[in-house]
N, C-alpha and C positions, 0 to 999 in steps of 0.2 A: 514673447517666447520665453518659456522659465528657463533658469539656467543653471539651473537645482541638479547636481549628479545623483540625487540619491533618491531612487523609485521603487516603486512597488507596479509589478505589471501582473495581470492573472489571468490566465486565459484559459481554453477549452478542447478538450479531444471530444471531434463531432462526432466519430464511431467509437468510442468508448465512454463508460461512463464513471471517468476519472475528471478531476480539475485540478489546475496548478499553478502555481504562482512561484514570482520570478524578483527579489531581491538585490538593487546595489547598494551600496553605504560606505561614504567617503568621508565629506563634511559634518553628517552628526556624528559617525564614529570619531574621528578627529574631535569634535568638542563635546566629548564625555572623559576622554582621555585627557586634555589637556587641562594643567591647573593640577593635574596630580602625577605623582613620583611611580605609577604600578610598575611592577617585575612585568617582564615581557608573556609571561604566561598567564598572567593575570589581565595584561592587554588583549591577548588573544579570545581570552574565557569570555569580558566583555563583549566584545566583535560578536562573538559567537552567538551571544543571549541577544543581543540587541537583534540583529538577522531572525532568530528565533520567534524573536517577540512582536517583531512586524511582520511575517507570515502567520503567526498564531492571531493576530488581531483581523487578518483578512476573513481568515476562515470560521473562526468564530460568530461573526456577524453582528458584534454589539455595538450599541451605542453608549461608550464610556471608556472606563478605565480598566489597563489590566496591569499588571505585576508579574512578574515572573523573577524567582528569587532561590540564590544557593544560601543553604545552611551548611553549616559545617564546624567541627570541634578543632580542624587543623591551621595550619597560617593564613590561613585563608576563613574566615568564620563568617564573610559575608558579600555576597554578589549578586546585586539586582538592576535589574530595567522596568522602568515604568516607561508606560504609551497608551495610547487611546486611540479610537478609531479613525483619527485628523491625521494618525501617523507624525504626533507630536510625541518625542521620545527620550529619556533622557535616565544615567546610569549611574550607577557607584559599587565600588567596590570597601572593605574592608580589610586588610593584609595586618597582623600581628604576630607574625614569626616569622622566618625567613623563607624565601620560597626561590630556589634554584631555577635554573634557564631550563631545565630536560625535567622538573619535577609535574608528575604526572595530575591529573584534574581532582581525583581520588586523593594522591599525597596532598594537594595543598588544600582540599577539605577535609579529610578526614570522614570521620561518621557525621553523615547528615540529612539533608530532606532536600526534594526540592519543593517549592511552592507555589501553584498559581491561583492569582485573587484573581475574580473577575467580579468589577464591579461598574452596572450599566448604571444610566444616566437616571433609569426606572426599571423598578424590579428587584429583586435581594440579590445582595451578595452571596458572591461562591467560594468558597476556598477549597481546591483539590491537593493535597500532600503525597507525595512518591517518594519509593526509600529510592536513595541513587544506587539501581541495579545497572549495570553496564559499566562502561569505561569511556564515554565520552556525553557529552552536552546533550546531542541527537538520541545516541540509546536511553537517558534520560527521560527525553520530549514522547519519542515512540513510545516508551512504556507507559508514561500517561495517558497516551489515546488508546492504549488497548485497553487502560482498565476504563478510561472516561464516558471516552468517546464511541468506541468500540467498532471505529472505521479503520480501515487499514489507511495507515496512514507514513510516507517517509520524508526525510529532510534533510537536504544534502547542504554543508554550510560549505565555504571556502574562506579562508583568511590568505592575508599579505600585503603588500603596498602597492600604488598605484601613482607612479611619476613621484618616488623617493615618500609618500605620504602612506600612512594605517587607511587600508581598504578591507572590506569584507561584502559577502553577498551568501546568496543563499536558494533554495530552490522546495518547493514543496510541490509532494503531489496527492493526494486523497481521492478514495472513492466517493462517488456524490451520494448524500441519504437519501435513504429510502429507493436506490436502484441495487438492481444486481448486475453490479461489475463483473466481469469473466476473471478471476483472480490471476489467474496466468498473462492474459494482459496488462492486469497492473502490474504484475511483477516483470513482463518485460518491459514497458516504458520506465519502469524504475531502474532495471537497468541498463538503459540508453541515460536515463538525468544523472547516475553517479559517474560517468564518464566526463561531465561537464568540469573542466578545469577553472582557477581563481582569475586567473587572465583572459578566461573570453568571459565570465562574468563582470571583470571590472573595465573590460576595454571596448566589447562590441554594445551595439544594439539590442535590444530586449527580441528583435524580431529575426536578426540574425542567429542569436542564442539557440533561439527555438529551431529555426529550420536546418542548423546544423545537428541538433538531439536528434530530430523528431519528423526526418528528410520524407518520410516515405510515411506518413502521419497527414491528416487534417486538423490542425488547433485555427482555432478560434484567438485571437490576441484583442485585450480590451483595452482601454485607455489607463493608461499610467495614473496613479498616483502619489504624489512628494511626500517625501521620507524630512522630518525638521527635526534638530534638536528645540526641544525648547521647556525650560524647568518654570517651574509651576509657584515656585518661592516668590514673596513680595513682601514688603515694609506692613502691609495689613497682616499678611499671615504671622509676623513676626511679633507682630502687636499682642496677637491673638495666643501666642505662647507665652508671650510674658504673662497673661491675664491669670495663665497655670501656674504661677510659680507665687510663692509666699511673699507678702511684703519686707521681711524681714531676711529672705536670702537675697532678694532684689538691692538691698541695702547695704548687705553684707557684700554683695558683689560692687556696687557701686562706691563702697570705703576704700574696696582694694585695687579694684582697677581704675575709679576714676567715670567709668562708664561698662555700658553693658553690649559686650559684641554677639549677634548672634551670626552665623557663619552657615553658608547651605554648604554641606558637602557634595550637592551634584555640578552647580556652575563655580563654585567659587566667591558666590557674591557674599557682601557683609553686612549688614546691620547694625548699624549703631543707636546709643540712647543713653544721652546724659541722666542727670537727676533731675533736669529740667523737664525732659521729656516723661520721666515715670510721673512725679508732681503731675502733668497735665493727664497723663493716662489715667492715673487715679483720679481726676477733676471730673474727666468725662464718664467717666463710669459711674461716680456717686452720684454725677447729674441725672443720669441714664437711667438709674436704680438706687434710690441711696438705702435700701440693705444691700447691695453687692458692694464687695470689697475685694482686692487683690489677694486672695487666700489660694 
C-alpha cells in the first residue's frame, strides 16, 4: 500500500463532455522548498506552479518532459517547475530584490513572460510564450489555453499547510477535444469546483472531494497517480558541464578554491572535483577522442 500523500486523480462527468483532474501535494512541495530561504509569497507562487504543472502534464498527454517558467524584470526574475509524465517534479525559484509578505505576483515579477516547454521523449519541441495578462498564476495558465489550446479550460489552485507543514492542491476541468460541450454546463460545474476549499483538498479523499462538488453529478473516478519530487542532477551531468568550460578557467578556478564545486539549485546537492579528478577527465577524453580537448 503506497504511502505517498501526493496524487494526482482524473476522472469523468458521464453526461457531460467535460474531464477533470484532482491534485494533492505535501511531501514534494515541502522538498522544493527546503534547502532554500524564499519569502513566503514566493513559497506560495511555487505551490502554485508546481499544482499547475501536474494537471497540465495529465492533460496534455505526452511522453517526456515539461517546464513551466515565470520571467520577470522585478525581485522576482525567475520561477520554474520541471515534471514529466511519471509526475517526477521538481522547482526553483530566483529572488534578487526584496519582496514583501502582501507584495503582489505582478509586483515581485514585474514585466515578463510566462513560458511552457514541452518536450516529449519523441517528436520536436514546443515552446508556447504568454505575456502575463491577469493578476494571478491561473489567469496566466487560462489565457494560454485560449490562445493554444483553444478548449475552455479552468484551474482552481489552493495553498496552506497541512498538520503545521506547506500544502497545496489544485483542481482542473476542460472540455474533451473534438466534442461539443454545452458551454453553460461547463460553466456550471466550474462553478460547483471553485467552491472547493484548501482543507477538503488537503485532508479528505479524492472520492469524497468529488461527491461533495459534484452531489447530483455522475463522474467516473480513475486510479491515482504519485506525485515525487525527484531532481534530475548527477556527478555524470556534472561531468558533462565541466566538458563546457575552458581548460584554463577550470584552472583558474582550481588555483583559487582548491577544487571545483558545482551546486544544483533545485535539491541542494554538490559536486565536487579536485585537480586530480579534471587530470583524469581530460585522461578520458583524450583517450576517447584525442582531437577533443576541454575547450
Amino acid at each position: 500500500m503506497s504511502t505517498n500523500q501526493d496524487q494526482l486523480h482524473r476522472y469523468l462527468f458521464e453526461n457531460h463532455s467535460v474531464r477533470g483532474e484532482l491534485v494533492t501535494l505535501k511531501e514534494t512541495y515541502q522538498h522544493i522548498l527546503e534547502n532554500h530561504d524564499y519569502p513566503q509569497p514566493v513559497q506560495t507562487l511555487l505551490g502554485e506552479m508546481l499544482s499547475a504543472t501536474c494537471l497540465l502534464t495529465a492533460i496534455l498527454k505526452l511522453e517526456g518532459d515539461i517546464t513551466v517558467q515565470l520571467q520577470g524584470d522585478g525581485p522576482l526574475t525567475l520561477a520554474v517547475i520541471n515534471g514529466n509524465n511519471r509526475q517526477e517534479m521538481r522547482g526553483v525559484a530566483r529572488v534578487t530584490g526584496d519582496i514583501t509578505e502582501n507584495m503582489s505576483l505582478k509586483e515581485m515579477l514585474g514585466k515578463g513572460v510566462m513560458v511552457i516547454t514541452i518536450t516529449p521523449d519523441e517528436g520536436e519541441r514546443y515552446q508556447g510564450v504568454v505575456a502575463l495578462e491577469g493578476e494571478t498564476l491561473t489567469d496566466f495558465l487560462e489565457n494560454y489555453f485560449r490562445q493554444s489550446e483553444q478548449l475552455p479550460t479552468r484551474l482552481f489552485i489552493r495553498s496552506g499547510t497541512h498538520e503545521g507543514k506547506p500544502a497545496v492542491g489544485g483542481m482542473l476541468l476542460q472540455v474533451l477535444p473534438a466534442e461539443n460541450a454545452d458551454r453553460d454546463d461547463f460553466d456550471h460545474l466550474a462553478q460547483l469546483t471553485a467552491t472547493i476549499k484548501a482543507e477538503e483538498l488537503f485532508d479528505l479523499p479524492a472520492n469524497e472531494v468529488l461527491y461533495r462538488l459534484y452531489n447530483q453529478e455522475e463522474v467516473t473516478l480513475f486510479g491515482a497517480q504519485d506525485v515525487i519530487f525527484r531532481c534530475t542532477c548527477s556527478r555524470e551531468r556534472s561531468i558533462d558541464a565541466l566538458l563546457s568550460v575552458s581548460q584554463e578557467e577550470l584552472e583558474s578556478i582550481l588555483a583559487e578554491d582548491g577544487h571545483i564545486d558545482i551546486h544544483c539549485d533545485y535539491c541542494g546537492s554538490h559536486y565536487l572535483f579536485d585537480s586530480m579528478d579534471v587530470q583524469a577527465l581530460r585522461a578520458s577524453v583524450a583517450n576517447a577522442s584525442p582531437s577533443t580537448d576541454l575547450h
